[in-house]
Phi, psi and omega in degrees: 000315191299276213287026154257350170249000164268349160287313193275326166299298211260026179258323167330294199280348090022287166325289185287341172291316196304305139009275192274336152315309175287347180277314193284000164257330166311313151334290177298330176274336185288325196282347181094347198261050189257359209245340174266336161308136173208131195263146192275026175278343173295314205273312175286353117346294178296315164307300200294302185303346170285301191300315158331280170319296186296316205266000167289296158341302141300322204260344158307305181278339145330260173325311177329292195293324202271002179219051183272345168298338222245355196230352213221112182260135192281144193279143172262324193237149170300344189273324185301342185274337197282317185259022195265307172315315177268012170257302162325329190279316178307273201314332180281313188290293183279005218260287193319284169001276239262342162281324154317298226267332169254018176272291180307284190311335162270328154280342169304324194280323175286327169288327199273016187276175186276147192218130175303118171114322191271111166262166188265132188277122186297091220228064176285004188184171164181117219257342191262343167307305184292318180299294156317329166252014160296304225277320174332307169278324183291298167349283218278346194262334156300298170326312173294317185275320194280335156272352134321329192265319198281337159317313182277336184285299179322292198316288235248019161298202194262137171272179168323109199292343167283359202264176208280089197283117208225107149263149207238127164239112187271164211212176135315038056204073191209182158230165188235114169216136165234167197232135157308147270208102164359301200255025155233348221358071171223129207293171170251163196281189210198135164231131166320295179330318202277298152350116172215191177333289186281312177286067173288332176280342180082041172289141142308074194268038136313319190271105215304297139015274237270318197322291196276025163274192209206152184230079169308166168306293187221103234295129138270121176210186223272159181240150180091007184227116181330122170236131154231124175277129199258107217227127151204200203215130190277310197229310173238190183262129156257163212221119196258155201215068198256116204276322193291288207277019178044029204266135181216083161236171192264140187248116181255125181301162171074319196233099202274152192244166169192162202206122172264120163191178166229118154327124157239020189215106175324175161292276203324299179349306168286318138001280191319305195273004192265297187094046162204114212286332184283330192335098143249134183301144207201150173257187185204139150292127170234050148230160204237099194300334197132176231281330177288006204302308189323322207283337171305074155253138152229140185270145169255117176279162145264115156225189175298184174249006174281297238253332178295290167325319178309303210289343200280320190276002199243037152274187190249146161286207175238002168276345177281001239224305191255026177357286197308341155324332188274002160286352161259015167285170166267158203290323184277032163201054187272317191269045156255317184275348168287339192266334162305329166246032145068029210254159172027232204284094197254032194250338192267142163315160175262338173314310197281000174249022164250000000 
């Protein structure tokens, strides 16, 4: 009760100032002298916007400089210098902008303040003007998007036939990755449909393909060597997000995405050059999936391509993982699939089963 009448006091004394501002204008229009007063609060106004204007400026460029390490991450893949580069140029392109135009917009408010005596000049058009900030930015904002597009056109272009093929499927609240299998090296087809508990990716093991693929913990990839990832979404939408390796694409249900690039830099690497031992490369969601969103993490090794290989033979498939699964092979390719996924005699050629 008490703060409804201290609401109702200070909406009251609101009221009676308004009051009285408006009785002390009236007052001044009846005397004639509303129109010749001019208060020197205009002027110290006018100050301020300056005094604004310098101490914003500084304290931008202040923070730019001294803590541009704490905002600027060191790049791992080659497609990442070219778009670290074509962010910079963009930011140098509007930064200058945005520093003119508001250096003019605060000093104009300070020279232009009102002065007794002084009129405003009648200026409706100038067509060279008009022109000139027509035509300049459309130039210069054009130059930015066809290089950028042609940046982007790369990342998503056809890979390579040696590169390093990996799908990452994001969920309700994880990631999912799977590897094509040492001895086709080729991923296996996939059905929605097919997805259960266990079978999160929904593998076909119709597809011959699939027996010996294998689902780690955690992505690995090879360094000096082309990947490209095959991104899609179990239920809603995600995002896939490797900040080192500039890698950002969106994982959409229904609509599978990829992102092509090359690692140039080992973990250890990174280590080395952080001057941190702990150091690890990580993916992230960055679309906000729902209440686990935060819990989307996975950690990225980097390795040599000696030390990549080593680690692709010495997985488990994910049918050797699953047994109970070979009941959903077909029967005349059962024993194909045992030796593919590394099942009993894994000593037998895959050649004497053909």
């Amino acid at each position: 009760m008490f703060e409804v009448i201290i609401a109702i006091g200070v909406l009251l004394l609101l009221i009676i100032l308004f009051t009285l501002f408006r009785i002390s204008t009236l007052v001044n229009v009846v005397k004639g002298t509303d129109k010749k007063w001019v208060s020197t609060s205009n002027k110290v106004n006018a100050a301020l916007m300056m005094l604004f204007m310098i101490g914003s400026f500084g304290l931008f460029f202040w923070y730019s400089w001294t803590y541009f390490d704490d905002y600027t991450l060191a790049i791992a893949s080659e497609h990442g210098v070219l778009t670290d580069q074509l962010f910079w140029i963009t930011t140098a392109v509007t930064g200058v902008v945005f520093v003119a135009t508001n250096v003019l917009l605060f000093y104009f408010s300070y020279k232009y303040q009102y002065k007794k005596g002084e009129r405003a000049k009648f200026y409706p058009d100038n067509t060279k003007l008009e022109l000139l900030w027509t035509v300049v930015p459309a130039i210069v904002l054009s130059i930015l998007v066809f290089t950028g597009l042609k940046a982007w056109n790369d990342i998503t272009s056809e890979a390579s036939e040696d590169a390093e093929v990996i799908e990452i499927m994001g969920y309700q609240f994880g990631w999912g990755v799977r590897y094509p299998g040492v001895k086709d090296d080729q991923l296996g087809n996939y059905d929605y449909m097919l997805i259960d508990a266990v079978n999160q990716f929904g593998m076909d093991l119709t597809d011959e393909n699939s027996y010996d693929d294998f689902m780690p913990n955690e992505l690995h990839l090879p360094v000096g060597k082309e990947v490209l990832l095959k991104i899609r979404a179990r239920d809603v939408l995600h995002s896939v997000f490797i900040p080192h390796l500039r890698v950002k694409m969106d994982a959409v249900p229904g609509m599978p995405t990829h992102f092509k690039f090359t690692p140039t830099k080992t973990t250890e690497e990174m280590r080395s050059e952080l001057g941190d031992p702990e150091f690890e490369y990580f993916i992230s969601c960055t679309e906000v999936c729902g209440r686990g969103h935060f819990s989307m993490k996975l950690s990225v090794v980097i390795h040599t391509q000696e030390e990549y290989e080593a680690w692709k033979a010495e997985q488990p498939t994910w049918l050797k993982l699953n047994e109970d699964y070979l009941e959903q092979v077909p029967a005349d390719k059962r024993e194909l699939a045992k030796i593919k996924a590394g099942i009993g005699n894994e000593e037998e050629e895959l050649e004497a089963s053909l």
